[in-house]
Phi, psi and omega in degrees: 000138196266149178250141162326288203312314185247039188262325191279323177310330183254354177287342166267325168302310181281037146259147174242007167298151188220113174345080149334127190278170181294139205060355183274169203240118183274134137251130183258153177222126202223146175277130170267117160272110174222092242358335160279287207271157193238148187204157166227157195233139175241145162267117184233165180165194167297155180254145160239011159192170186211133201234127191239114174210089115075195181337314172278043185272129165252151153197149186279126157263135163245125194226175172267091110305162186353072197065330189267155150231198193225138161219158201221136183252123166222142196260131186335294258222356174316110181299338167265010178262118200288286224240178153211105167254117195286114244241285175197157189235154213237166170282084199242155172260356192219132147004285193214120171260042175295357165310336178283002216246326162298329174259179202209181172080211183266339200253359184257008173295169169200137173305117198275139177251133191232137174292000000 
């Protein structure tokens, strides 16, 4: 008899996606339906939290449109999320940076770490 745990253990071993960190800056390429037709759309932005629970691992990316913003919970291990391109990555002190979600600007930088 199979355990959740270890159904879930092989449905992650045959993925080779890899957890994009709190702060980095993303593009997700995700499948779109819109009813016949199929597409992909990319979101690109910040990461700002990462929810790590086994098949079910998440993380919100957040970005500006026109001024307003926007966040998306997209779950890792997801058969429409096509790609993760990590743009670059930054420097964080916290966990989960929803503090960002109040700053706009010059006051919304973060230390970018360069190879």
């Amino acid at each position: 008899m199979t355990t959740i745990a270890q159904i879930e253990a092989e449905n992650i071993a045959g993925s080779d996606r890899t957890m994009p960190g709190v702060g980095d800056r993303v593009r997700v390429s995700y499948n779109i339906t819109e009813g016949e037709r199929k597409r992909i759309q990319i979101f690109e932005g910040r990461v700002l939290a990462i929810h790590n629970g086994g098949i079910r691992s998440t993380f919100t990316v957040r970005k500006e449109s026109s001024g307003i913003g926007v966040e998306r919970i997209f779950p890792l291990y997801s058969p429409f999320v096509v790609n993760i391109d990590v743009k670059s990555r930054h420097r964080v002190r916290r966990a989960k940076l929803y503090y960002q979600r109040e700053l706009s600007g010059k006051k919304a930088r973060l230390k970018e770490i360069r190879n």
